[in-house]
C-alpha positions as CSV (number, residue, x, y, z in Angstrom):
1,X,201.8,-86.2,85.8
2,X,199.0,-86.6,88.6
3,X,195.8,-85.9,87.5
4,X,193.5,-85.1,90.2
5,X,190.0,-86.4,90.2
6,X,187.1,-83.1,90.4
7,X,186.2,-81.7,93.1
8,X,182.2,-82.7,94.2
9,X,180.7,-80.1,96.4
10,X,177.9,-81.2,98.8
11,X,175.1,-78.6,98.5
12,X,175.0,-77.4,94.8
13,X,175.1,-80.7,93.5
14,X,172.4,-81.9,96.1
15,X,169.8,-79.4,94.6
16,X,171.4,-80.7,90.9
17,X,169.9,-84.2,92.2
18,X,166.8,-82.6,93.0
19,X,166.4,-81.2,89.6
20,X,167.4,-84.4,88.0
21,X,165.1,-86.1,90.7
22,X,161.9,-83.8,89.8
23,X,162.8,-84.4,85.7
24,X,162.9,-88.2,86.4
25,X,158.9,-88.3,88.3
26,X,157.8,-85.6,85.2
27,X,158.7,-87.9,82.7
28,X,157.0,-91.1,84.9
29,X,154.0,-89.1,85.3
30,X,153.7,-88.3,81.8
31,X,154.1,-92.3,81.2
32,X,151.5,-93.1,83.3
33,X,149.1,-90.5,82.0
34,X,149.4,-91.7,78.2
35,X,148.4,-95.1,79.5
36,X,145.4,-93.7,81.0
37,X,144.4,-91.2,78.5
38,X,142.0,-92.8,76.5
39,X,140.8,-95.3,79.6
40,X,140.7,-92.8,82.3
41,X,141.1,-89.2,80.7
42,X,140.5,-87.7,84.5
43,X,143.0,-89.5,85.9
44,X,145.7,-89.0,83.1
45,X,145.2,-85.5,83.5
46,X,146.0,-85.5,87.2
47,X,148.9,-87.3,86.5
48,X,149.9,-84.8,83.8
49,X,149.4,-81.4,86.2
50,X,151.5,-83.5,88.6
51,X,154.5,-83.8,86.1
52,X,154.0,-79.8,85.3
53,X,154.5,-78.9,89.4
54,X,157.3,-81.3,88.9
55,X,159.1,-79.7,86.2
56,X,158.5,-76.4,87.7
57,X,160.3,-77.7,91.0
58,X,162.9,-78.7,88.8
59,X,163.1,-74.7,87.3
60,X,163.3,-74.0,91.4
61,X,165.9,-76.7,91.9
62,X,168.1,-75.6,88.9
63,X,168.3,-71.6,90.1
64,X,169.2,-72.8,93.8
65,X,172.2,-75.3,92.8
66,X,173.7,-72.5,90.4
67,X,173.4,-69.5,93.0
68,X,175.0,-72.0,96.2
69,X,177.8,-72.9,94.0
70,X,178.3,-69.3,93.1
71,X,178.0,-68.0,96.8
72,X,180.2,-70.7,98.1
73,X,182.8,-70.3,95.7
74,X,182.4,-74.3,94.3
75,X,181.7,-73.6,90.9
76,X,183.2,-77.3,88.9
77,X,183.3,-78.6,85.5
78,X,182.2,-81.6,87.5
79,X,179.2,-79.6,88.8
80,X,178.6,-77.9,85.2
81,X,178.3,-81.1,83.7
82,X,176.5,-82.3,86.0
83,X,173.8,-79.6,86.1
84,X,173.5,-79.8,82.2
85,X,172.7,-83.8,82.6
86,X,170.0,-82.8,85.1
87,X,169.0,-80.2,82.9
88,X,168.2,-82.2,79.6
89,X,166.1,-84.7,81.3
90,X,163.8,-81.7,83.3
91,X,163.8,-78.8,80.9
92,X,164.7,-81.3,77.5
93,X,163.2,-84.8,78.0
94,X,160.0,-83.9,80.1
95,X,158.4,-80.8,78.2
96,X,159.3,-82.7,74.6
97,X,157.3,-85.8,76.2
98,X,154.7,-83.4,78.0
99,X,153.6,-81.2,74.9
100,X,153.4,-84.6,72.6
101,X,151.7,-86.7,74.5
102,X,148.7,-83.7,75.8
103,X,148.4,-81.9,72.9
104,X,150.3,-83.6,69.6
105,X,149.1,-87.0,69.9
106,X,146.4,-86.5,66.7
107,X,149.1,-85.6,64.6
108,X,152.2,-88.4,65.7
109,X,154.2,-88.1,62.6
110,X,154.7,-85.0,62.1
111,X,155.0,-84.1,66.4
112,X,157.4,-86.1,67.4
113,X,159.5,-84.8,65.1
114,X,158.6,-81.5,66.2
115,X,159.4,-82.2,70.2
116,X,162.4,-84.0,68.8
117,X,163.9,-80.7,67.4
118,X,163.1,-78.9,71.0
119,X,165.3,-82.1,72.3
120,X,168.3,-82.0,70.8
121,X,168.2,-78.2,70.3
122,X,168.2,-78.0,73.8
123,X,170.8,-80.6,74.3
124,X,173.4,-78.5,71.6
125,X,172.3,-75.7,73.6
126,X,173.6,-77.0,76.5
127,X,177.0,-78.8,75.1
128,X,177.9,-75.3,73.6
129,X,177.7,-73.8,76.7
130,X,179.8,-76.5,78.2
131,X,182.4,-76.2,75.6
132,X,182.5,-72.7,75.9
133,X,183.0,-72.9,79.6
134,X,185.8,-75.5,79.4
135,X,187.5,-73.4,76.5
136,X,187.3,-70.5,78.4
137,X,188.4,-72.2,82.1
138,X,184.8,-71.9,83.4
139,X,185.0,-67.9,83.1
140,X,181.6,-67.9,80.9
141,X,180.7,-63.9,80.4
142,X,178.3,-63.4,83.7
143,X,176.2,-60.7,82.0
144,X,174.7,-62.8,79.2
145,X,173.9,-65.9,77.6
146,X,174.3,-66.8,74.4
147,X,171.2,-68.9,73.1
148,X,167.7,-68.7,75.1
149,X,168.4,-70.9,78.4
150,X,166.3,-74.2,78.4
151,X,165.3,-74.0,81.9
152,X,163.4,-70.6,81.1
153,X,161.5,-72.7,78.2
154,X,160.7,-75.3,79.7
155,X,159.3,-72.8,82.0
156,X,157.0,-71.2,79.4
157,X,156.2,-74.5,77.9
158,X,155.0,-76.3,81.3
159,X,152.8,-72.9,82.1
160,X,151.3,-72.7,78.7
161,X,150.3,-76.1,79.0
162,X,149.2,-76.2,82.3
163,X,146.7,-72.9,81.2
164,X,145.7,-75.5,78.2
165,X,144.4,-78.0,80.7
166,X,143.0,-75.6,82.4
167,X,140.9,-74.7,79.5
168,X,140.2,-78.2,78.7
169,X,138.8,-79.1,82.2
170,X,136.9,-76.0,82.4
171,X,133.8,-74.8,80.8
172,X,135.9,-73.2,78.5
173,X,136.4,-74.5,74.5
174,X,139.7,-75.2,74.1
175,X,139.2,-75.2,70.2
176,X,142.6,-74.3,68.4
177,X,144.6,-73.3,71.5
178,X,146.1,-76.5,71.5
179,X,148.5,-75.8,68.1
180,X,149.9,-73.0,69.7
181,X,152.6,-75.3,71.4
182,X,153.6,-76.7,68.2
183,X,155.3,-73.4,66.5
184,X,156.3,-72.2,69.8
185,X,158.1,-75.4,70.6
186,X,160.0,-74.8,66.7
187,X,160.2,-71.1,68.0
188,X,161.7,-71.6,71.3
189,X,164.3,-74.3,69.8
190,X,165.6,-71.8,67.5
191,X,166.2,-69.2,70.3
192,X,168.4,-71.5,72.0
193,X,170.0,-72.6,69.2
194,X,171.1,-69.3,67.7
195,X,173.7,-67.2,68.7
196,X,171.6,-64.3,70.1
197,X,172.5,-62.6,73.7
198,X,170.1,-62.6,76.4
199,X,170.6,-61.3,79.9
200,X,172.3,-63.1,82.5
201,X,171.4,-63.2,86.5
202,X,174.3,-64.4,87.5
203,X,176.8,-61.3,87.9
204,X,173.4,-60.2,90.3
205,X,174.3,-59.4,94.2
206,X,171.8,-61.0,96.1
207,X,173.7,-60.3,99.1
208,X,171.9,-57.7,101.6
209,X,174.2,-54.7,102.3
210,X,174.6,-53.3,105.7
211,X,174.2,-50.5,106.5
């Protein structure tokens, strides 16, 4: 029997690549600012609002691959597989990294562990929806999702802490703010690990009638 290799469509896996691409200079950034925190705080936290525009490019990137694959007709397990690669590094690997190294550096032990948990809860996340897809022959329910997407918390995560540097820069006290992240990081891994359904955008018609 022939097996024929997937099909790889142009445009929806060129903004995948841009996701991946904007996950990839988040996590850099966030490199280079740890090395410069205690040195060269200012700097470091240049470098560390850079990686949040970055991963919220990524949340940009991630929403335009899905609807031109959807619109064209080229939704792939090639593309889905894809997309959830893309995904772990942008909305897993660079928020984990981001949160630890700006807020839950004084407390290393017990942090890591902590972004650790958002990791791989966001990777199982993201396998069960895969494995659900393939099961099902890519017809996933369009209404909902089951388990809290990751792109949407990375999305709170980078804006939260974006408002936390804010804080810190300002004239404001940042005081306890900072340990806010940690129980929403255990919160937010435990809504995408659970089974519970959220709404879906997908089965929306962006298309403009005419009249």
């Amino acid at each position: 029997m022939n097996e024929h290799p997937p099909k790889i469509y142009l445009l929806p896996n060129l903004m995948t690549a841009g996701n991946l691409f904007c996950g990839f200079t988040a996590t850099l950034k966030i490199l280079e600012g740890a090395l410069l925190q205690a040195s060269n705080p200012d700097a470091a936290s240049d470098l560390f609002h850079t990686a949040i525009w970055f991963v919220l490019a990524a949340f940009v990137f991630d929403f335009l691959d899905g609807r031109l694959a959807r619109l064209g007709g080229h939704e792939s397990p090639f593309g889905r597989e894809f997309d959830s690669l893309a995904d772990i590094v942008s909305f897993g690997l660079a928020p984990a990294l981001m949160v630890y190294r700006v807020v839950l550096q004084e407390f290393p032990r017990a942090c890591w562990i902590i972004a650790f948990i958002y990791l791989a809860c966001g990777a199982l996340r993201l396998a069960r929806f895969n494995s659900v897809a393939a099961d099902h022959h890519g017809t996933n329910n369009q209404n909902t999702f089951t388990g809290f997407p990751i792109p949407a918390a990375a999305g709170l995560i980078a804006s939260i802490t974006l408002f936390l540097l804010w804080l810190a820069e300002g004239e404001h006290h940042l005081g306890n703010w900072r340990f806010v992240l940690p129980p929403l990081l255990l919160f937010l891994s435990f809504m995408m690990f659970s089974r519970f359904q959220y709404p879906s955008f997908k089965a929306v018609n962006w298309k403009t009638k005419k009249s």
